[in-house]
N, C-alpha and C positions, 0 to 999 in steps of 0.2 A: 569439392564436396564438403558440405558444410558440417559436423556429427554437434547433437542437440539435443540435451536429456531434460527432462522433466523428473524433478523426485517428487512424488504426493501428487497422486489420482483421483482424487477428491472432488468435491464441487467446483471447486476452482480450478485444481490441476488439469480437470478433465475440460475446460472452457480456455484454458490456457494453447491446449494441443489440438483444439478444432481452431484456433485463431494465429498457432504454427502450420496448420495446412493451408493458410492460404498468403506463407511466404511466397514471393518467386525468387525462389534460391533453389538451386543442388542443395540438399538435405538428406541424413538420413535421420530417424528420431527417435527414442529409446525413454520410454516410460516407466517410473520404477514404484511402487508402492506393496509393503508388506501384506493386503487386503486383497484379494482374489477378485473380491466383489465391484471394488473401486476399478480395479483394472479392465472389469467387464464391462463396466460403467463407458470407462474411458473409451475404452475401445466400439461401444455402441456412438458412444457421440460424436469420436470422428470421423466414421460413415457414414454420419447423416451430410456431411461437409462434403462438396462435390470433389470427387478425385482432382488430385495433382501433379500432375506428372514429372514434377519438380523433385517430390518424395521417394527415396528411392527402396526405404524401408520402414515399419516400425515396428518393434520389440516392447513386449510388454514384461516387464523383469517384476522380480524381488529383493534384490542385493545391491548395494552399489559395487562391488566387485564383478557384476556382470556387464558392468557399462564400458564401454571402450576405453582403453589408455589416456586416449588424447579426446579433450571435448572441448569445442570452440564456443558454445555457451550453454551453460546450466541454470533452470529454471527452478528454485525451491520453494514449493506449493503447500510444504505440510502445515499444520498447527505451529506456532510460536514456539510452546513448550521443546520441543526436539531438535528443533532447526539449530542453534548452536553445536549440538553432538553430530547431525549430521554434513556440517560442513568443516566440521574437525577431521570426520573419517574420509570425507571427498576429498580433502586436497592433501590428505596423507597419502593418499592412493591412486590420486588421478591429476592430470594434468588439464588445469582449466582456464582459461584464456578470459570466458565471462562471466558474471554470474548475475542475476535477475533474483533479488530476495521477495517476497510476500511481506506483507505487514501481519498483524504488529512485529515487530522483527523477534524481541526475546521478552518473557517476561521478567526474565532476570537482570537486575544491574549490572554483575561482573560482567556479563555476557559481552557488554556493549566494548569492553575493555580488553577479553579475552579474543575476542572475532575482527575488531578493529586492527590488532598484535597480528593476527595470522593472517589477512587481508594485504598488513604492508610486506610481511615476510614472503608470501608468495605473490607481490606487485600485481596484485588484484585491486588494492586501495580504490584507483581510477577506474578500475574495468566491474565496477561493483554500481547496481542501480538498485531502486525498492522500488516497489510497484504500488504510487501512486498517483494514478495513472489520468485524475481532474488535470494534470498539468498539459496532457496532449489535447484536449480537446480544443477544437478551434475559437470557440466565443471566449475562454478565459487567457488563451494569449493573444487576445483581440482587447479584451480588458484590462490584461495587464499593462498593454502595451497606452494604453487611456489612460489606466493610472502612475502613469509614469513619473507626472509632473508636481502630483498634488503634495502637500505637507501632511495632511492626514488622514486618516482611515479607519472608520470603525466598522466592524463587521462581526456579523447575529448570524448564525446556525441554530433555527430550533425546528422542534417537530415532537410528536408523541413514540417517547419507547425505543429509539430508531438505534439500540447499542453504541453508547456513548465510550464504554468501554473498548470497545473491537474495533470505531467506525471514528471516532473524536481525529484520529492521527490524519485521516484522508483532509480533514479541514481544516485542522492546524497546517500541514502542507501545504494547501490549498491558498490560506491566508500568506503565508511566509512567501510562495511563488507570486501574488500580487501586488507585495510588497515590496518584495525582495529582501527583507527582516528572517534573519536568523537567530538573532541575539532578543531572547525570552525573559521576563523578569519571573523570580518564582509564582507561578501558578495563585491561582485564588479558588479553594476549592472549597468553600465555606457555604458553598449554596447546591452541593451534592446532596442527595437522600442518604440518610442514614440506613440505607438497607443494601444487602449485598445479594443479586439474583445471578440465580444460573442463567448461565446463558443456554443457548440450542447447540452450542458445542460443550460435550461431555469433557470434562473436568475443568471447566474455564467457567469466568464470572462475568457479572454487568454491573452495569449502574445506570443510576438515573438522577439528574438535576442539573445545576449548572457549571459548569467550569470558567473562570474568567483569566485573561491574559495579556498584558501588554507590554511593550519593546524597547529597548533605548531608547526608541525616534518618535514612541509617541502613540504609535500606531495601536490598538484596539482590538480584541476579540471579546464574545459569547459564545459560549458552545452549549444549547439545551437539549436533554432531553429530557421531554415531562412523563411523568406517571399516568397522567391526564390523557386520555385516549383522543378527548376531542382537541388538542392543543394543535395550531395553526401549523404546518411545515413550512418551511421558508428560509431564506440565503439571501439578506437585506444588506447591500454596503454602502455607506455613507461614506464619501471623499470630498473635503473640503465643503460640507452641504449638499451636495451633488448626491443622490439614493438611486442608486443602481436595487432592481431586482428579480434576484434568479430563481428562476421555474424549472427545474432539471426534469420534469415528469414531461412537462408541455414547450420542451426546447425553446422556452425564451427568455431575452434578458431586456428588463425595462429600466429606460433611465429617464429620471423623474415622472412615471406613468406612462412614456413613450415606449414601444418598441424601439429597441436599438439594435438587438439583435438575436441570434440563436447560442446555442448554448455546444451543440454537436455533440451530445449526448452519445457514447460510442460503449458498450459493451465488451468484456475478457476476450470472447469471442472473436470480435473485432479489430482488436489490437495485439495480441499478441506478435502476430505475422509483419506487423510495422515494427514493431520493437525490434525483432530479429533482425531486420532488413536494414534498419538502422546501426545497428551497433554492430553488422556482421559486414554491410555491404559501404556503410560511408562511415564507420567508424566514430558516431556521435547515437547519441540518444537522449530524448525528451523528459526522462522521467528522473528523479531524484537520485542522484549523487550519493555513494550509502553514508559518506562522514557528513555530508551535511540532515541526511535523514535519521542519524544518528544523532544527533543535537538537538533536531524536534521531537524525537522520541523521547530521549532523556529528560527534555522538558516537562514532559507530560506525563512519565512514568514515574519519574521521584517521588514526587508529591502525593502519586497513587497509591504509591507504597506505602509513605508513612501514613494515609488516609484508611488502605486495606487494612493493617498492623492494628492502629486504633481501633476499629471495629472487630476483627478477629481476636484480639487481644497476643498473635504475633509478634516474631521479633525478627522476619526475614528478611532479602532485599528484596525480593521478586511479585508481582499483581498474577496471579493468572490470568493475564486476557488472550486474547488471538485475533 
């Protein structure tokens, strides 16, 4: 019997645990969020999920002191902001074998420094994944595996408005998994709007414009997001002359105009239950490594900060995003 908690019941928390119902494991599941609302939430979404008989219970708590001793993987769902403090008191208190982080992982610098220290102290380092989750789909390890050979690679994310702040890390990922580049030169963030929006998550911010970045080896990113409502959405990559391009709405990928393939566009919902099954039942998983998703973070955060700092007139290390 497998015990598997969820902290933050949220939009996502609650898409995370309708996509644990449909592990095939012994499970029991235990859901935790300080918001009454969120847990009702939760708890109406995994009903809609056809029973499983696999599940032997599920608890909808408020505390991490209410969650079992021993948990063989923990899912943390919340906001950016908290997520540090709360896996400081989880593994003070509890015994955890996995753990499944959310992005943006912290808004904070030290953070990456303080959580990385307590991850190898409790030999979580390796049992540690962040959920971004472009890497399981089938059409871009079908790409990857094409761009294997080439020398190099340029690759354009744009679209109107689409939270560059909150959503930029899912591409940078995305880019470093086709490349296999983890080694980032400082950011180029010269082509950002000078304006700072709230985001639709209360106490966190946005942006809008472009970010540029590229690698030891050569390799190439864009990341846009225009202010521009009517600006084009699209995921165009260029290898060695070769233009690969992907359609994530309309599950396909074109290479030089051609359909070459689908993309398997897969939903929270849909995956959670495979991630479990993986790292619970064959001891591997698909999804980012947290020291190496900690490196593209950091890439991406520094620069944010001294960019936020500039415009706030600040002197912190941390962005609010989430």
């Amino acid at each position: 019997m497998y015990s598997i908690a969820i902290i933050g019941a949220g939009q996502l928390g609650s898409r995370h645990l309708q996509g644990l119902k449909l592990a095939q494991m012994p499970m029991c599941i235990q859901v935790i969020d300080k918001s009454p609302e969120s847990l009702l939430t939760a708890r109406e979404r995994y009903e809609q999920i056809v029973p499983n008989p696999q599940v032997t219970s599920v608890e909808y708590l408020t505390t991490i002191d209410e969650l079992a001793p021993e948990l063989d993987l923990v899912i943390v769902a919340t906001g950016s902001k908290p997520r540090a403090a709360i896996l400081a008191e989880l593994l003070s208190k509890k015994q955890v074998r996995n753990l499944l982080l959310e992005k943006i992982l912290f808004p904070d610098l030290s953070d990456y420094t303080t959580v990385g220290a307590l991850l190898h102290q409790k030999g979580l380092i390796e049992r540690t994944w962040v959920n971004c989750p472009r890497r399981m789909f089938v059409g871009y390890r079908q790409l990857r595996e094409e761009l294997r050979s080439v020398t190099r690679v340029s690759y354009e994310k744009r679209g109107p408005d689409w939270g560059l702040g909150c959503n930029a890390i899912h591409f940078i990922d995305l880019f470093s998994f086709l490349t296999g580049d983890t080694e980032i030169k400082p950011l180029d963030l010269s082509g950002l709007d000078s304006i700072i929006q709230e985001s639709k998550r209360a106490g966190y911010v946005e942006f809008t414009g472009t970010i540029q970045g590229e690698t030891t080896r050569g390799n190439a990113f864009k990341i846009i997001s225009s202010i521009d409502k009517d600006e084009t959405e699209a995921l165009i990559i260029v290898a060695d002359g070769v233009r690969y391009e992907i359609d994530e709405p309309r599950d396909s990928i074109r290479k030089d105009g051609r359909l070459w393939g689908t993309v398997g566009l897969k939903y929270q919902s849909q995956l959670t239950g495979s991630v479990a099954e993986q790292i619970l039942l064959r001891d591997e998983c698909e999804l980012t490594p947290y020291e190496e998703s900690a490196k593209l973070h950091l890439a991406f955060l520094k620069p944010l900060v001294t960019f936020y700092n500039e415009l706030t007139g600040k002197n912190g290390d941390n962005c609010p995003i989430t």
